[in-house]
C-alpha positions as CSV (number, residue, x, y, z in Angstrom):
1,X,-40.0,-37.0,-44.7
2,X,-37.6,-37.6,-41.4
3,X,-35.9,-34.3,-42.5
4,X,-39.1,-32.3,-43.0
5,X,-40.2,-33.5,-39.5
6,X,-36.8,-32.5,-37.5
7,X,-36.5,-29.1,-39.4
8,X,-40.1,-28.4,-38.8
9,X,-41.0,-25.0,-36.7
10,X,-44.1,-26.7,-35.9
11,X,-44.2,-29.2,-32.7
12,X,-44.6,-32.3,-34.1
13,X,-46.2,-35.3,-32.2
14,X,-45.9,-38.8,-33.9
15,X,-48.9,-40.7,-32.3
16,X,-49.5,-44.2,-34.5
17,X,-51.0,-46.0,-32.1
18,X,-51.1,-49.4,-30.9
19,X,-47.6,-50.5,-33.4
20,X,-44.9,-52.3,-31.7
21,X,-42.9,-50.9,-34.6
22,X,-40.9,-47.7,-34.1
23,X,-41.0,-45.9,-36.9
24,X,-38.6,-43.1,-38.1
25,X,-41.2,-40.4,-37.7
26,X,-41.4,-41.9,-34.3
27,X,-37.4,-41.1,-34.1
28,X,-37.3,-37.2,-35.1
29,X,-40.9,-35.9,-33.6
30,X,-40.4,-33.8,-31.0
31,X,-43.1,-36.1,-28.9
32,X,-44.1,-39.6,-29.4
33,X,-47.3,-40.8,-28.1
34,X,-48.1,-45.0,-27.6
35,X,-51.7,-43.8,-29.2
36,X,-53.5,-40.6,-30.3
37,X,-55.2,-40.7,-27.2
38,X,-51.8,-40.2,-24.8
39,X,-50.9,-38.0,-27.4
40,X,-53.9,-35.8,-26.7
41,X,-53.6,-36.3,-22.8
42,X,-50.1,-35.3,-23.3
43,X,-50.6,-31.6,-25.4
44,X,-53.5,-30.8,-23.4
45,X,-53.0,-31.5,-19.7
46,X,-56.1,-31.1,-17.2
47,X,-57.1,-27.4,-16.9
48,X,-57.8,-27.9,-13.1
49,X,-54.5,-29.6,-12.2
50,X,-52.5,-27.2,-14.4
51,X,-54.3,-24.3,-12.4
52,X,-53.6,-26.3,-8.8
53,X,-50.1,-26.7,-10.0
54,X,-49.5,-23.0,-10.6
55,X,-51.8,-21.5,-7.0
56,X,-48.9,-24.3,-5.6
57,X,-46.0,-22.7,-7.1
58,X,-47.6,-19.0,-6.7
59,X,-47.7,-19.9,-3.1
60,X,-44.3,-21.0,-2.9
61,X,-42.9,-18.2,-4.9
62,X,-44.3,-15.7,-2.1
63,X,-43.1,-17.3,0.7
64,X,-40.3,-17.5,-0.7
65,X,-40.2,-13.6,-1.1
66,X,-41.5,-13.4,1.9
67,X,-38.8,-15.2,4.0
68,X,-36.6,-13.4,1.7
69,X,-37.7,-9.9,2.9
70,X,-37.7,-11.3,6.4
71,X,-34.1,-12.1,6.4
72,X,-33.4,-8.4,4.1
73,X,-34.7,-6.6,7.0
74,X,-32.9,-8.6,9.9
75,X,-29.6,-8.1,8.0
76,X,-30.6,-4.4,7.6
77,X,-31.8,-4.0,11.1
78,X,-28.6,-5.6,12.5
79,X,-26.1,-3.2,10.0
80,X,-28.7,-0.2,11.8
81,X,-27.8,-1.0,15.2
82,X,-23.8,-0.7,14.4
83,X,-22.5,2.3,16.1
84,X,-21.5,3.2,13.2
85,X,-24.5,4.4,11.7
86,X,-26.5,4.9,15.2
87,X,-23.9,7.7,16.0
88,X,-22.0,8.8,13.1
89,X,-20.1,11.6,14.3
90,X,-19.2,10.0,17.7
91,X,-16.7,8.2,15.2
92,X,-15.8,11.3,13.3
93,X,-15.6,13.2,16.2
94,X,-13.0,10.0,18.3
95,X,-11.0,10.0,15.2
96,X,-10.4,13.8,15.2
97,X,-9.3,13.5,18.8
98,X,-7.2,10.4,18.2
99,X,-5.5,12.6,15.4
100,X,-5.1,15.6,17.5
101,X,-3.4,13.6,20.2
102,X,-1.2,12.0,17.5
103,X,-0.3,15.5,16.5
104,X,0.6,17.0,19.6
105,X,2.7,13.6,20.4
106,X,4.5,13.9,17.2
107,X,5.1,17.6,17.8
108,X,6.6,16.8,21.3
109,X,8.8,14.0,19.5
110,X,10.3,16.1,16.9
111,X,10.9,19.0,19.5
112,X,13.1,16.4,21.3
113,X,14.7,15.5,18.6
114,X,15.7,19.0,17.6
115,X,16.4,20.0,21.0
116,X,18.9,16.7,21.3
117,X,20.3,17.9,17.7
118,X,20.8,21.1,18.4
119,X,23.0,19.9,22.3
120,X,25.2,17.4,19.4
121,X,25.9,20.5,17.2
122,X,26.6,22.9,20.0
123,X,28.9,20.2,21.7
124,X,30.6,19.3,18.2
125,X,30.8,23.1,17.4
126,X,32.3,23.4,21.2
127,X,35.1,20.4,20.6
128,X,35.9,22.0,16.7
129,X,36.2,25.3,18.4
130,X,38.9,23.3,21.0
131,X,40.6,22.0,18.0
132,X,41.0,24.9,15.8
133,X,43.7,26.0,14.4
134,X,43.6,29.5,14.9
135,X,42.6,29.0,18.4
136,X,46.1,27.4,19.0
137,X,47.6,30.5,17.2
138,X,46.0,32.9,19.5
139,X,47.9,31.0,22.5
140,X,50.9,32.0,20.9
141,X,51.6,28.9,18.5
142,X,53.3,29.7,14.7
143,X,52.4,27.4,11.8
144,X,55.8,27.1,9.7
145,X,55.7,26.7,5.8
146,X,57.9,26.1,3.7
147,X,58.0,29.0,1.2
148,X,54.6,29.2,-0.2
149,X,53.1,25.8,-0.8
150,X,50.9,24.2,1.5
151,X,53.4,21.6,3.3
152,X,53.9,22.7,6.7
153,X,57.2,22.7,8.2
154,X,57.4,19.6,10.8
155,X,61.4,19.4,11.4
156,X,63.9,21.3,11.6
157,X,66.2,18.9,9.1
158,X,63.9,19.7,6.7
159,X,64.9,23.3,6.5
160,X,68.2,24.7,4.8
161,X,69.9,27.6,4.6
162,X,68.1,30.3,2.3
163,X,65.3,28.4,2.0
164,X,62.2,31.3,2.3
165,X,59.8,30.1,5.3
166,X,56.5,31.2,5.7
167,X,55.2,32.1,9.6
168,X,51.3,31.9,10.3
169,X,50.3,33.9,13.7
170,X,46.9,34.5,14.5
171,X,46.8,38.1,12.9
172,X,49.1,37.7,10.1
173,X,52.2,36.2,8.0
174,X,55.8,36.7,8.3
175,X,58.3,35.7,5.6
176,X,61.7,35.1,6.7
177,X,64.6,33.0,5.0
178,X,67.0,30.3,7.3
179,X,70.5,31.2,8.2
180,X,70.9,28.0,9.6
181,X,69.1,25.1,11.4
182,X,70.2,22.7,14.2
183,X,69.1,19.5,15.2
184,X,68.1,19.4,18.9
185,X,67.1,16.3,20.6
186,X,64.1,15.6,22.5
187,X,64.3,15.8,26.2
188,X,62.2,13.2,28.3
């Protein structure tokens, strides 16, 4: 019977009355009741106190809502009065200036920069110019090589007779052979 009573779909009160024993009924109902008269009290509550007890919580449960809706509409009012949303395209419109001005300083900056490049390159091109080669030939300078490689000639020991020399100028070559070379000191 103990199993019938806990599988039971059915509410089950166990309501004896007036035992000091505790059955096992008394163990598996879903209620137990001292008599059959608490039992009743207890499955049908006063209809007037039930009804109190919900106008209370229906009362509660509105100003609830109500403060709620209170506090909704501060929060709202509050996010409202942001400039933000007062003036929307104030912001729009200060960021567009703010990003024009960045533009223009930007543009400015990288003008420098190619204008500081372009005094490097003209001053490197200016010192390579000074440097070059056939700028020293045109002054009247040979480049000597020996026969037709690429080692230049740098002393005159280095040379021996018949060897075939090769003479750069600034508007041409000359090939020529050596009769004979002498070794001259340097004068301080």
């Amino acid at each position: 019977m103990a199993e019938a009573i806990h599988e039971s779909q059915v509410v089950v009160v166990s309501a004896v009355g007036h035992e000091t024993d505790l059955s096992i009924a008394d163990l598996v109902a879903d209620y137990r009741a001292l008599t059959p008269s608490q039992a009743i009290v207890a499955l049908c509550p006063d209809r007037g106190a039930m009804l109190e007890d919900l106008a209370d919580r229906s009362e509660r449960l509105a100003e609830t809502l109500r403060q709620r809706m209170r506090q909704s509409r501060e929060q709202l009012d509050r996010i409202a009065d942001r400039p933000v949303f007062r003036k929307p395209w104030k912001r729009i419109r200060d960021a567009e200036q703010e990003l024009d001005a960045t533009s223009e300083r930007l543009q400015r900056a990288v003008a420098a920069k190619l204008a500081m490049a372009h005094k490097k390159l003209d001053a490197g091109t200016d010192r390579l110019e000074a440097l070059s080669p056939l700028k020293i030939l045109r002054r009247g300078y040979t480049l000597v090589k020996l026969g037709d490689g690429p080692q230049l000639l740098r002393s005159a020991s280095d040379a021996k007779p018949g060897d075939l020399l090769t003479v750069q100028t600034h508007d041409g070559r000359i090939r020529t052979r050596v009769e004979t070379s002498t070794i001259q000191e340097p004068t301080s």
